[in-house]
C-alpha positions in Angstrom: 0.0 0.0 0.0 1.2 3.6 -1.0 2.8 5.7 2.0 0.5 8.0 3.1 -1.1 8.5 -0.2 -4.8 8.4 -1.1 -6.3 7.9 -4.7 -7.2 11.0 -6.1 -10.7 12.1 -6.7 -12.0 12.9 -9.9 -14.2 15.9 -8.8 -10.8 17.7 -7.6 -9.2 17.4 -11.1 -9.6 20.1 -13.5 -10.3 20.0 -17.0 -8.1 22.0 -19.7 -9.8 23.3 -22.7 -8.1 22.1 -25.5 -8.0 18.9 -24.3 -10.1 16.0 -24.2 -9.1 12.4 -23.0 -10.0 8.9 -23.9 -9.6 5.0 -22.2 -10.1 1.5 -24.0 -9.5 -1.6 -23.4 -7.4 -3.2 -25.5 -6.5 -6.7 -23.8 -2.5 -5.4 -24.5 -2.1 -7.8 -21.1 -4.9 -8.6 -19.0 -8.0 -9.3 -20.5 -10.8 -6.1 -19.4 -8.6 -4.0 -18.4 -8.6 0.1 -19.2 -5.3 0.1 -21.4 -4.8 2.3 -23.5 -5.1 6.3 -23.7 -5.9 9.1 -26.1 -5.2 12.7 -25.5 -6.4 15.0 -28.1 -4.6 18.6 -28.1 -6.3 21.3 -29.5 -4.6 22.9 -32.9 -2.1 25.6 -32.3 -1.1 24.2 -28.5 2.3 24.3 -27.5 3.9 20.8 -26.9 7.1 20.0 -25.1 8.8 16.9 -24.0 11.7 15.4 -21.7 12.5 11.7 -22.6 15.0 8.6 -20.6 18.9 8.8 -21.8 18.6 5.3 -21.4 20.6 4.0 -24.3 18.5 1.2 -25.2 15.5 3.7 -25.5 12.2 2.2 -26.4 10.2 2.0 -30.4 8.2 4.7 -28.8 10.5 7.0 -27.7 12.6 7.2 -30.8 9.5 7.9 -33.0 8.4 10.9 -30.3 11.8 12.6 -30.9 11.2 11.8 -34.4 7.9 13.2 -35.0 8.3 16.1 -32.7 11.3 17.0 -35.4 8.6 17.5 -38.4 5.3 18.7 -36.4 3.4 19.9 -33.3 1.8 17.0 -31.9 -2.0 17.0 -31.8 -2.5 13.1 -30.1 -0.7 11.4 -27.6 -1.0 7.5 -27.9 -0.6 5.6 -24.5 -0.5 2.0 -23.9 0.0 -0.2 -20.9 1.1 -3.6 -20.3 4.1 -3.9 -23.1 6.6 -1.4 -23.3 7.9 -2.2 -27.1 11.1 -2.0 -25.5 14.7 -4.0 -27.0 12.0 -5.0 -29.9 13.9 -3.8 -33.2 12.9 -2.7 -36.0 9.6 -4.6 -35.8 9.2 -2.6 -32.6 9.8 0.7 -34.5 7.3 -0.7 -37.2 4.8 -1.4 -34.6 5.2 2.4 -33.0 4.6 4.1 -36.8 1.8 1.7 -37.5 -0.3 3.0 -34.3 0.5 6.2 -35.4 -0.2 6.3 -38.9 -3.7 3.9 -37.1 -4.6 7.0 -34.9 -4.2 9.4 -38.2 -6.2 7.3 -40.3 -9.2 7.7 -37.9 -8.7 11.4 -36.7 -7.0 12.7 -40.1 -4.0 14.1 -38.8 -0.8 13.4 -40.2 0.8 10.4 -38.6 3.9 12.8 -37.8 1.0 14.7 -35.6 0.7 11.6 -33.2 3.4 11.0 -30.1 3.1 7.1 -29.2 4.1 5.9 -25.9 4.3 2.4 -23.9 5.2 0.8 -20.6 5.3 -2.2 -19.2 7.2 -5.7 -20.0 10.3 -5.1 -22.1 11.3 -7.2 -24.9 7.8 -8.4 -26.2 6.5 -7.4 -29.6 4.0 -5.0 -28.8 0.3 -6.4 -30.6 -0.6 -3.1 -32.1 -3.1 -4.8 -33.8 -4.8 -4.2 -30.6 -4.4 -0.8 -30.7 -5.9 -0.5 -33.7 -8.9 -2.0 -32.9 -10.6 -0.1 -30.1 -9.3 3.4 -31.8 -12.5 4.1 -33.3 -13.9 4.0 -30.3 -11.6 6.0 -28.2 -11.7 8.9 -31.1 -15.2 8.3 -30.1 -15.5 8.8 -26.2 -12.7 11.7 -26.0 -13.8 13.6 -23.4 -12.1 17.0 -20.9 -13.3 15.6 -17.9 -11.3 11.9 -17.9 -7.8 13.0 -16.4 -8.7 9.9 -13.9 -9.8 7.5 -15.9 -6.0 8.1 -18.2 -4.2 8.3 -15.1 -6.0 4.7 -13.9 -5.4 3.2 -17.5 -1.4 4.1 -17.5 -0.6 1.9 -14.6 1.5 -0.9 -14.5 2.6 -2.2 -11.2 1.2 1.4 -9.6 -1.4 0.9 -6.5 -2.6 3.9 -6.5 -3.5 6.3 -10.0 -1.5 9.7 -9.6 -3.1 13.1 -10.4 -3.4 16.2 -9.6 -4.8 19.9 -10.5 -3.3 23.3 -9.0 -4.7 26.8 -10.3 -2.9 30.3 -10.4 -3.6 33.9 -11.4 -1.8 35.2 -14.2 -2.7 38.7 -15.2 -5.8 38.7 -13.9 -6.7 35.6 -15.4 -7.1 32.5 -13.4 -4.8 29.5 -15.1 -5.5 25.8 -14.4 -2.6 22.9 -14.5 -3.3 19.4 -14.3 -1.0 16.5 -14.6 -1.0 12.4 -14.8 2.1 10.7 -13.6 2.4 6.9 -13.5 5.8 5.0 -12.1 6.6 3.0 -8.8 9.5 0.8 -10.0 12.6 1.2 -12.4 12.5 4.5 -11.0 16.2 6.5 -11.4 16.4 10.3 -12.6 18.1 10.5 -15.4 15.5 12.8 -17.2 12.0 12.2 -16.0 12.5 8.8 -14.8 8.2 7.8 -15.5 5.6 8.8 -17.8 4.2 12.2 -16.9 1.3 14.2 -18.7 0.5 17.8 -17.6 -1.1 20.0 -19.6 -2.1 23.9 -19.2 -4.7 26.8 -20.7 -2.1 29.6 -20.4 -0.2 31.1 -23.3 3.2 30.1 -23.5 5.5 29.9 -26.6 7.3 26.3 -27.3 10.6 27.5 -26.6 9.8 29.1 -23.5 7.3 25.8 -22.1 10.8 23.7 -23.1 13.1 26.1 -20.5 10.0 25.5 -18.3 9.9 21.8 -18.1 13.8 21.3 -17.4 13.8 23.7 -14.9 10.9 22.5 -13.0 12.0 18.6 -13.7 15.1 19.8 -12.0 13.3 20.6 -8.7 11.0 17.7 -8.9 11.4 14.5 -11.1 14.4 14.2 -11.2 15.1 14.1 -7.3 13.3 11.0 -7.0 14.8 7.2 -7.0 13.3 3.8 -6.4 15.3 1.1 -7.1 18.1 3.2 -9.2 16.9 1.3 -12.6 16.2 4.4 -15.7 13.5 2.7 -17.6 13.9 2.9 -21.4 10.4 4.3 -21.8 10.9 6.9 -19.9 8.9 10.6 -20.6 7.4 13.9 -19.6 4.8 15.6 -21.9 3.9 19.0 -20.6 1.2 21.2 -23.1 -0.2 24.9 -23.0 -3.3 24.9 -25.4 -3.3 29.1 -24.5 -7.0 29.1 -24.0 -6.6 31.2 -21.6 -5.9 34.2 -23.8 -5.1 36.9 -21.2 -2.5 34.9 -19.5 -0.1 35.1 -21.5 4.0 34.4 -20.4 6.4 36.2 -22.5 9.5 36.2 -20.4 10.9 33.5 -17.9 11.8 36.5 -15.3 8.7 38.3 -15.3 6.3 37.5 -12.3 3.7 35.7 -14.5 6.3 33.1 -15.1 7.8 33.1 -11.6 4.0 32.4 -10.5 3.4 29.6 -13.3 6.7 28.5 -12.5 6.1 27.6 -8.5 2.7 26.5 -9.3 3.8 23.6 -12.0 6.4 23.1 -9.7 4.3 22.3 -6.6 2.3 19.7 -9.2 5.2 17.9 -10.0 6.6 17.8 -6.6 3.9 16.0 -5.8 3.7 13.7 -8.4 7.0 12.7 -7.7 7.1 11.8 -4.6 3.5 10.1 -5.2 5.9 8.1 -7.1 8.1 7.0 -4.6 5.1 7.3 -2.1 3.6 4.4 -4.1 7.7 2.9 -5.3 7.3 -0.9 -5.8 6.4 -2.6 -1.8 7.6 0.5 -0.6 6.3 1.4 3.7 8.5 4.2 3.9 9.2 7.3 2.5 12.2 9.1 3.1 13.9 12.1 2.4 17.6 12.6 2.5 18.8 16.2 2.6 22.6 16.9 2.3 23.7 20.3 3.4 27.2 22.2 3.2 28.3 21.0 -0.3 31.1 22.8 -2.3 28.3 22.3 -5.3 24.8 21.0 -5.4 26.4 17.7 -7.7 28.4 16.9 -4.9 25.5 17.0 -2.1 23.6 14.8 -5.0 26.1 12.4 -5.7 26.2 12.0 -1.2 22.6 11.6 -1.5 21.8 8.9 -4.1 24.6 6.8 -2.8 22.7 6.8 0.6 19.1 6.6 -1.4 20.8 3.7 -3.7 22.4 1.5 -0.2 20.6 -2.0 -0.2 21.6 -1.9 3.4 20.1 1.6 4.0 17.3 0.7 2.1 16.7 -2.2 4.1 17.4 -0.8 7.7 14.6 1.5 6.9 12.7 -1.4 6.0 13.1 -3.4 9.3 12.8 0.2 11.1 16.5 -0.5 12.6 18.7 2.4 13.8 21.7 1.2 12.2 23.1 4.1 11.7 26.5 2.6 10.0 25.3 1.8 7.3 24.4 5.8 6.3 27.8 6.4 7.7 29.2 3.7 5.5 27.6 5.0 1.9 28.8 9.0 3.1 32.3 7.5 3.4 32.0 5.8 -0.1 30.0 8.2 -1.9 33.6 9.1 -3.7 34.0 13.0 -2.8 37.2 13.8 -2.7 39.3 15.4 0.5 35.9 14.3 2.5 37.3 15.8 6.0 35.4 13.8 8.1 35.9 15.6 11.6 33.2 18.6 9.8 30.5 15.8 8.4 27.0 15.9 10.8 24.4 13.1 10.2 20.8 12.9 11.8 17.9 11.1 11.5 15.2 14.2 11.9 16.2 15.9 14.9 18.3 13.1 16.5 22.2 13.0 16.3 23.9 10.2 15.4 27.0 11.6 14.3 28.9 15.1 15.1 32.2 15.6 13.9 32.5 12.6 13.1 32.3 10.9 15.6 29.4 8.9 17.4 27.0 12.0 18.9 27.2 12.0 22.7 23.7 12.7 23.3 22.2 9.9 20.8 20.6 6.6 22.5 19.1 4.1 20.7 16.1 4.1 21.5 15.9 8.2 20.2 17.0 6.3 16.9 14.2 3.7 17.1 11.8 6.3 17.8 12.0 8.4 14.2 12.6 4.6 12.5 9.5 3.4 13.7 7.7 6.3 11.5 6.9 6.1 8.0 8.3 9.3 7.1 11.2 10.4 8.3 14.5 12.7 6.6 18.1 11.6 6.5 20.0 15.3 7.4 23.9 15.0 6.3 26.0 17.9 6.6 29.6 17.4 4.7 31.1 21.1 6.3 32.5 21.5 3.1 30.8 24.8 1.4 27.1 26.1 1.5 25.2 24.5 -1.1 22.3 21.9 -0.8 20.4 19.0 -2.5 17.7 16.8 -2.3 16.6 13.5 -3.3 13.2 11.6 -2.1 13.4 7.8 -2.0 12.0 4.6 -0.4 12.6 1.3 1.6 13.6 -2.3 0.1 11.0 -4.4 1.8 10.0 -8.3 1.2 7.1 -7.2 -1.2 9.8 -5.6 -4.1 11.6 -8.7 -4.6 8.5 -10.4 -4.8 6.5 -8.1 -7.3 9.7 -8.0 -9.6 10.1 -11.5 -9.1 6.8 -12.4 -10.5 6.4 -9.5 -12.7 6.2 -11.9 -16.0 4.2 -14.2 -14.7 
């Protein structure tokens, strides 16, 4: 079960004009199942995209950066339950053909249509399928399904992942809602899930770009799992500019600043709904390192903590062994680490100062913020005054069994 997250609830999520939604079931894995989406984007929307460095990128993936080259998209394709992932060039085949399937029933051009998949890698992905229950989904498009995509893009996700967040932009009030799906192979290394968001306010292509990596910066790509970058990996975020009078022209004005914290917020959460709901996951943690002589540095402390089986699994059996932070601070590789300046505390309790074992810490302080399901991991390496940080989860029973048996 998620950590302290609840389902969302449809009436709380806000439809965008210029875009309208559709679900079908498709039988891509299970039988009955919602699994497949269609997002329809109004003509003259701006469209941009973040997508996995993961060098064995998915069909999907390839042909999104393809298309994106030649056109602005005006349908997103989404399907569950195969990722077309290590597939070939009969993958690649299978990604155009439910493109070119989607213009042949909405008369776009094919190059118009941004396909996406997730789920078992290296199986041919039946697009035949797809194909099939298109007519349909052209059919039922509708503004007010953001829940129904978000429940249809879910894999080994417990809980569907949405949200909707509002803000005034000259005058005009601007709505934001987003779809994220993801709870394991979850490592930043871009956007580390597949993430929808869409907006009414007016922003120009270039500028929504500069947006998206800023704000993946403070959200998505803090987050980690299991430390696996899926190959399907991508981040859609579109302003249809139907709200006319909110219009962003600069990335300093205070429009944009506004816009800015607001898409921010959405992603935050999100992301760590993500990790909230990461593969068996009963804890969620935050690791903050402090007194960096850069923000890499802090990062590259806090993922080798975030990535430490043995961390990972202390949290999990709610043990105070505090060595084993210790231990992945002392590996994390920075160089000229002076130890007698590094702090380390589990919320507010000490377990290290200076260095050295904290005089004040007992164990059973240390049991006390273990026992909670949330708790933050506070380093401080004494070496500068810059920060990071990363949101991850335990490695519990339940993640070795849900990968174990994810095939069958």
């Amino acid at each position: 079960m998620a950590v302290n997250l609840l389902p969302p609830d449809a009436a709380d999520l806000l439809p965008i004009q210029g875009i309208r939604l559709a679900t079908a079931s498709a039988g891509i894995k299970k039988p009955g199942r919602q699994d497949v989406v269609l997002i329809e984007i109004a003509e003259h929307s701006a469209t941009a995209a973040v997508y996995t460095r993961n060098a064995f990128c998915a069909a999907p993936v390839q042909i999104c950066r393809e298309h994106q080259k030649k056109t602005s998209p005006r349908y997103l394709l989404i399907n569950s339950g195969n990722a077309n992932a290590g597939t070939g060039q009969q993958g690649m085949q299978a990604a155009r053909q439910s493109c070119q399937a989607v213009s042949e029933v909405t008369g776009v051009s094919s190059h118009a249509v941004l396909p996406f998949s997730t789920g078992v890698i290296g199986q041919q992905l039946p697009v035949d399928k797809i194909e099939a229950v298109l007519p349909d989904a052209v059919a039922n498009l509708q503004a007010d399904n953001w829940l129904g995509a978000a429940k249809a893009i879910m894999t080994t996700d417990t809980v569907a992942k949405a949200r909707s967040v509002q803000c005034r932009l000259s005058g005009q009030v601007v709505t934001i809602t987003g779809i994220a799906k993801g709870a394991g192979m979850i490592r930043p290394d871009m956007a580390t899930m597949l993430a929808y968001i869409a907006t009414d306010a007016v922003i120009s292509q270039p500028l929504l770009s500069v947006m998206l990596q800023k704000v993946m910066d403070e959200s998505f790509n803090r987050i980690t799992v299991d430390g696996d970058t899926s190959t399907n990996d991508a981040c859609v975020l579109i302003a249809t500019g139907r709200a006319r009078q909110a219009e962003i022209t600069e990335l300093d004005s205070d429009d944009a600043q506004c816009f800015v914290e607001a898409l921010t917020d959405l992603c935050r959460y999100l992301a760590q709904a993500i990790v909230r709901d990461g593969e068996g996951a009963t804890k969620f943690i935050s690791i903050n390192v402090t007194g960096g002589a850069d923000s890499a540095e802090c990062r590259q402390v806090a993922y080798t903590i975030a990535h430490s089986p043995l961390v990972k699994t202390a949290l999990f059996a709610s043990d105070p062994n505090w060595g084993r932070i210790l231990a992945a601070v002392g590996r994390s590789g920075l160089n000229a680490l002076d130890l007698t300046k590094v702090d380390i505390a589990l919320d507010e309790v000490q377990i290290v100062s200076a260095g050295q074992p904290a005089p004040d810490y007992t164990e059973a302080r240390g049991q006390a913020v273990m026992n909670q399901s949330e708790l933050t991991i506070h380093v401080a390496l004494g070496r500068g005054d810059l920060e990071d940080l990363v949101w991850t989860c335990d490695l519990s029973y339940d993640y070795v069994k849900i990968n174990a048996e994810y095939r069958t």
